[in-house]
C-alpha positions in Angstrom: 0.0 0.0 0.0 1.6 3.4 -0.9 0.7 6.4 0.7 1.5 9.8 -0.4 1.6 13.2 1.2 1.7 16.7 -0.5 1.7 20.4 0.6 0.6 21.7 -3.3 0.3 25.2 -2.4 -3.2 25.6 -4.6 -1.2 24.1 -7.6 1.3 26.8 -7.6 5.1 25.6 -8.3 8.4 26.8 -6.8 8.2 29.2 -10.0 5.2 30.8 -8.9 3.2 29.7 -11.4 -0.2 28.1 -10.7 -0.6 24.5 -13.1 -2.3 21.8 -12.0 -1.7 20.0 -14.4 1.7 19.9 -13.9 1.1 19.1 -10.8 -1.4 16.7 -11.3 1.3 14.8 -14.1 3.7 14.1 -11.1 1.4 13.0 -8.6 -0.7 10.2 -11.0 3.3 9.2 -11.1 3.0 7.7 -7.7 0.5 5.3 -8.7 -0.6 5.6 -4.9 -3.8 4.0 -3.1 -3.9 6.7 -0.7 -3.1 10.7 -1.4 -3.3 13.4 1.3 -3.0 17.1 -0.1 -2.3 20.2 2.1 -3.2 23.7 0.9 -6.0 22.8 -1.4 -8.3 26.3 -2.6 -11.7 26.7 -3.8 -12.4 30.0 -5.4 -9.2 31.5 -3.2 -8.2 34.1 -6.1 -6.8 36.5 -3.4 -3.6 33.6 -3.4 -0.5 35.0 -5.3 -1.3 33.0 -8.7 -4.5 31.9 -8.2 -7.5 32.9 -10.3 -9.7 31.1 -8.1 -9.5 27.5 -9.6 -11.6 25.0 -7.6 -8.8 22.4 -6.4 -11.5 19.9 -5.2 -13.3 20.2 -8.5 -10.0 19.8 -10.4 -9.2 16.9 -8.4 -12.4 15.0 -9.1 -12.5 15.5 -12.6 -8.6 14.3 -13.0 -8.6 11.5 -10.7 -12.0 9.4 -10.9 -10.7 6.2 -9.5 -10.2 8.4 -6.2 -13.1 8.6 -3.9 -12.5 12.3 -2.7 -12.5 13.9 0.4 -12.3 17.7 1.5 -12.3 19.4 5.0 -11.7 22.8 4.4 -10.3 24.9 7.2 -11.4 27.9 5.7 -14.8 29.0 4.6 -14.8 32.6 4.3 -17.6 34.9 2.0 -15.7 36.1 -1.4 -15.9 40.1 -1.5 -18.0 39.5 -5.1 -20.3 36.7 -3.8 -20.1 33.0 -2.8 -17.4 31.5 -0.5 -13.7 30.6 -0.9 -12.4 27.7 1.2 -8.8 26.8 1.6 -8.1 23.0 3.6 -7.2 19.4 3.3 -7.9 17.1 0.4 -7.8 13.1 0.9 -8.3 10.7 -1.8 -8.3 7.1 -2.0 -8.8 4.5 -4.6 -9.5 1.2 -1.3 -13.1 1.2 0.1 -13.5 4.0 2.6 -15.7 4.0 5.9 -15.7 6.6 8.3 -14.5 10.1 7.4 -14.3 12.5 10.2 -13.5 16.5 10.0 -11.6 17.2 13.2 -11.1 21.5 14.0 -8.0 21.7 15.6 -7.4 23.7 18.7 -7.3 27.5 18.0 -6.6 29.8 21.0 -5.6 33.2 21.3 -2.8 33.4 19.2 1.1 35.5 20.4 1.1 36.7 16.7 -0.5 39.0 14.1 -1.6 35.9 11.5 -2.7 32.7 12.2 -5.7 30.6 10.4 -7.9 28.0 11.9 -6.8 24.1 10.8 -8.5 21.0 10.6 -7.8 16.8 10.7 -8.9 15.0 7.9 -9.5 11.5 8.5 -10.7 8.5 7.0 -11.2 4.6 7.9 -9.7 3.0 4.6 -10.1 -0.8 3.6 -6.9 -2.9 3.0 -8.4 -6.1 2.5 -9.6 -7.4 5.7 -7.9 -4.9 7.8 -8.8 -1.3 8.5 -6.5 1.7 8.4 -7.3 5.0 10.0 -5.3 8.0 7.4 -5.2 11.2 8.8 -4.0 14.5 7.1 -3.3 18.3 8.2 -1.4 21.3 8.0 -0.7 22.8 11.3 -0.2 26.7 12.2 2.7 28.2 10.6 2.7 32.1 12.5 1.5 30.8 16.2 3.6 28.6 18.2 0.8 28.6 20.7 -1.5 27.5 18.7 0.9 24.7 16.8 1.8 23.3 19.7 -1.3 22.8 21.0 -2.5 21.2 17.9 0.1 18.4 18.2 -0.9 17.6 21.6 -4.9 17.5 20.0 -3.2 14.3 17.6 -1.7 13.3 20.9 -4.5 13.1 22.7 -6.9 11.8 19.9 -4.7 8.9 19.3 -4.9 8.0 23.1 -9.1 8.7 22.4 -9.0 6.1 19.7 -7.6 3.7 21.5 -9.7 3.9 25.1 -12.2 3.6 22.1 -14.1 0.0 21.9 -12.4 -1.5 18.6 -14.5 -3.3 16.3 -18.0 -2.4 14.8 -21.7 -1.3 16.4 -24.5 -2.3 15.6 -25.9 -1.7 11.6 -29.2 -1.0 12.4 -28.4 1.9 13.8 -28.3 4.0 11.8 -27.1 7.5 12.5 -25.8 5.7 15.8 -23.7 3.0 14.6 -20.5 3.0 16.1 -18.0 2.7 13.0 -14.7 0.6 13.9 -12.2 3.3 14.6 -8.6 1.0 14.5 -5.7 1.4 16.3 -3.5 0.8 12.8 -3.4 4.3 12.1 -1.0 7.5 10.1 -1.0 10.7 10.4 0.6 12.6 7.7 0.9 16.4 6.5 2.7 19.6 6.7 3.5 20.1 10.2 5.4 23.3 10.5 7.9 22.4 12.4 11.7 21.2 12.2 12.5 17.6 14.0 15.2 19.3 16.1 11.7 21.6 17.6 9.7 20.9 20.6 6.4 20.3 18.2 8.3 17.5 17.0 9.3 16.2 20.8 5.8 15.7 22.1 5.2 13.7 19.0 8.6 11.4 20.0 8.1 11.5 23.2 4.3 10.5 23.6 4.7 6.8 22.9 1.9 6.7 20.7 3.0 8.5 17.4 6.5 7.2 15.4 8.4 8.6 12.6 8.3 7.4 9.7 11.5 8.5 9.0 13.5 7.0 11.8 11.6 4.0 11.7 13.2 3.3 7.8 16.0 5.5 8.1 17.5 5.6 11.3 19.3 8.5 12.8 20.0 9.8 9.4 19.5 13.5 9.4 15.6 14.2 8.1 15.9 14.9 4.2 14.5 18.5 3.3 11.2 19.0 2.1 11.0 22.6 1.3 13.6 25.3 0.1 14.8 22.9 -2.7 14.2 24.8 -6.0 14.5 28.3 -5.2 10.8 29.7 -4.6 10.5 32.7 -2.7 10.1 30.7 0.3 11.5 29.4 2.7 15.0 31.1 2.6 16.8 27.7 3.6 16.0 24.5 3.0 14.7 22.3 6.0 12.1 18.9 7.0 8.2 19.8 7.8 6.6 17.2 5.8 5.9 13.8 7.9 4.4 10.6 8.2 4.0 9.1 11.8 2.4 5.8 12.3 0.8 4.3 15.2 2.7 1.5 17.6 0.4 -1.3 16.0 1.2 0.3 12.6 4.7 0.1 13.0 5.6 -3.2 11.5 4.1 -2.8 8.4 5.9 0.2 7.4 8.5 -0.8 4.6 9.7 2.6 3.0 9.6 6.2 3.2 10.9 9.1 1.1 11.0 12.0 0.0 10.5 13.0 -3.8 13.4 15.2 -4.5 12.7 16.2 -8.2 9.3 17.7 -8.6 8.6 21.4 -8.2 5.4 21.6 -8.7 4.7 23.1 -5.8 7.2 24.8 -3.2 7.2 21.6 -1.0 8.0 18.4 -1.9 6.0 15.3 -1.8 6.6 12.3 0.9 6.0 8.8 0.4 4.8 6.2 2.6 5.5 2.2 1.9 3.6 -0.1 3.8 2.8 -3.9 3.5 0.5 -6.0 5.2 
């Protein structure tokens, strides 16, 4: 099962230019069962580039073997009518059960910007077993707020699994409770570097792991941004990850990051698992 992960900055590449299909060349390049996009706009044409394509719409047209998921964290009016939204995309070509739109924690923020964020996740079919796949982007301006929001995938994790594992009853309709597993990854644009504390009470809480250390090691975290000059960031350096739950852990079998594309000014990650 391949998993991949994407910040696509509303389609727009490291030259500024906003091309989804571009974009949309090197991602059907993956061949993956799972894709979880970051930064995905809907009528957004205030975003340098933009002319307020409709990413979700794009992404249904091009990729019909996807069933698609969106969970925009912004839904604000447009100054000329109707409503631009700006979120998380998630599409997936297994069978998919449960999808949940999670709002992350937003308190007062120490800073001028911030914007409110949101988990996408869905309960995805391999086979027999079930796999929870989670995306996000968290804060980029607010420490505060970031921080807080990796203790919110903290503590749901530990939620999921006080939670009873297997199925409810189906004749209940709007009450069934719908298996919520254990097996589960989280992956996205966190915002922050591994050598920050965001990244520490990840490590440290003995219920999300690294993708990257579980395949790599200690090797130092390959970059996933600053790697073909767009005008940001001003150095290259790792955001983009993939942790997977303890029961998960065994079945990862490689990770990466795709070093070539710039389609977009970060780079795509890629999660191997087998069952």
């Amino acid at each position: 099962m391949r998993i991949v992960s994407w910040n696509v900055q509303w389609g727009r590449g490291a030259d500024g230019r906003v091309d989804w299909a571009r974009l949309l060349a090197a991602l059907r390049a993956f061949d993956a069962d799972v894709i979880c996009l970051q930064e995905v706009a809907s009528r957004f044409d205030e975003l340098p580039g933009s002319r307020g394509e409709d990413g979700p719409a794009i992404l249904r047209g091009a990729l019909p073997e996807y069933h698609g998921f969106y969970a925009p964290a912004l839904d604000v009016p447009r100054a000329h009518g109707g409503r631009a939204l700006f979120g998380n995309w998630l599409g997936s070509r297994l069978p998919v059960e449960q999808v949940q739109r999670v709002s992350l924690p937003y308190p007062p923020p120490e800073t001028d910007k911030c914007m409110p964020r949101v988990l996408l996740e869905a309960v995805v079919r391999v086979g027999e077993r079930r796999l929870r796949v989670a995306t996000s982007h968290l804060e980029y301006y607010s420490r505060r707020q970031r921080l807080a929001q990796v203790q919110a995938l903290v503590e749901h994790q530990r939620e999921i699994l006080a939670w009873p594992q297997g199925g409810g009853d189906e004749e209940e309709a709007t009450f069934r409770a719908w298996p919520r597993p254990a097996e589960a990854v989280w992956l996205g644009d966190g915002n922050f570097a591994p050598e920050d504390e965001e990244y520490r009470l990840l490590e440290e809480s003995g219920l999300w792991f690294d993708a990257w250390r579980l395949v790599h090691g200690e090797a130092p975290h390959e970059h996933t941004v600053g790697l073909h000059g767009a005008e940001w960031p001003d150095h290259p350096y790792c955001c983009d990850y993939a942790w997977v739950s303890a029961a998960l852990r065994p079945a990862v079998r490689d990770f990466f990051v795709v070093r070539d594309t710039a389609a977009s000014d970060h780079q795509p990650i890629v999660l191997d698992l087998e069952f």
